[in-house]
C-alpha positions as CSV (number, residue, x, y, z in Angstrom):
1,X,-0.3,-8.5,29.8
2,X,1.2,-7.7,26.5
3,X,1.0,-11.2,25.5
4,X,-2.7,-11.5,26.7
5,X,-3.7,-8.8,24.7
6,X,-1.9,-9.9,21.4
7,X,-3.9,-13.6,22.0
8,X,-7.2,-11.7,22.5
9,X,-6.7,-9.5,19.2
10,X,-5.6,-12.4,16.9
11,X,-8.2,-14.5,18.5
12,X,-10.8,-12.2,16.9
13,X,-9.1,-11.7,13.6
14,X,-9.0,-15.1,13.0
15,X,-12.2,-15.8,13.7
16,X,-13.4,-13.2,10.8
17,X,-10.5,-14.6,8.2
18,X,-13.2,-17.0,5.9
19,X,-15.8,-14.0,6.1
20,X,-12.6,-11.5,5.5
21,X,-11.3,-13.7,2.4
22,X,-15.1,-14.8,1.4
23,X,-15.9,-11.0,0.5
24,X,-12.3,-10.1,-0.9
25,X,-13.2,-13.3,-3.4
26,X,-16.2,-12.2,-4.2
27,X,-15.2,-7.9,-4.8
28,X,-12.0,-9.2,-6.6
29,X,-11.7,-7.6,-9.9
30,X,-15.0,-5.2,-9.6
31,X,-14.8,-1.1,-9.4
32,X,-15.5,0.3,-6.3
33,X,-17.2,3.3,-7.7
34,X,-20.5,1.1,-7.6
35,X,-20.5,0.6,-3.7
36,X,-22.1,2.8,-1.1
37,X,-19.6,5.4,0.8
38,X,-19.9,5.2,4.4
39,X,-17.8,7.5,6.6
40,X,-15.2,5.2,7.9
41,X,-14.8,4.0,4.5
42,X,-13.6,7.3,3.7
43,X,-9.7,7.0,4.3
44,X,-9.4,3.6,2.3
45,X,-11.6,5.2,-0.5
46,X,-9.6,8.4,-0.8
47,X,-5.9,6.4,-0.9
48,X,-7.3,4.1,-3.7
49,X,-8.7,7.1,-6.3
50,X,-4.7,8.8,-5.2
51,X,-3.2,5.4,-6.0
52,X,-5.5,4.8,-8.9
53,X,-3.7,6.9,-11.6
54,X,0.0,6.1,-10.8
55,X,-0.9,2.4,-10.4
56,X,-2.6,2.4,-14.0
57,X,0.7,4.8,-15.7
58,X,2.9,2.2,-14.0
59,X,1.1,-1.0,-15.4
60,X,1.2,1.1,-18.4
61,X,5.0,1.4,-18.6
62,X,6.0,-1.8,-17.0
């Protein structure tokens, strides 16, 4: 069953992999700040204004 289920989920990831890579292509490089916040998007949004300042101080420093 285990197996079934693992071939059912990677099934449908692969399936969405050119859209998936297509749309990080195309957002590469831009600010987020621009976009519209949706709910779910909220988790993802929060971590990447947290890792926002130690990621610039540590491209800063080397």
């Amino acid at each position: 069953m285990t197996e079934v289920l693992h071939d059912g989920a990677k099934a449908t990831f692969e399936e969405d992999v050119v859209m998936i890579e297509a749309q990080q292509e195309r957002l590469g490089g831009i600010s987020f700040d621009g976009l519209t916040d949706i709910n779910a998007d909220n988790p993802p949004l929060r971590m990447r204004r947290i890792m926002d300042e130690p990621i610039a101080a540590e491209s800063v420093t080397g």
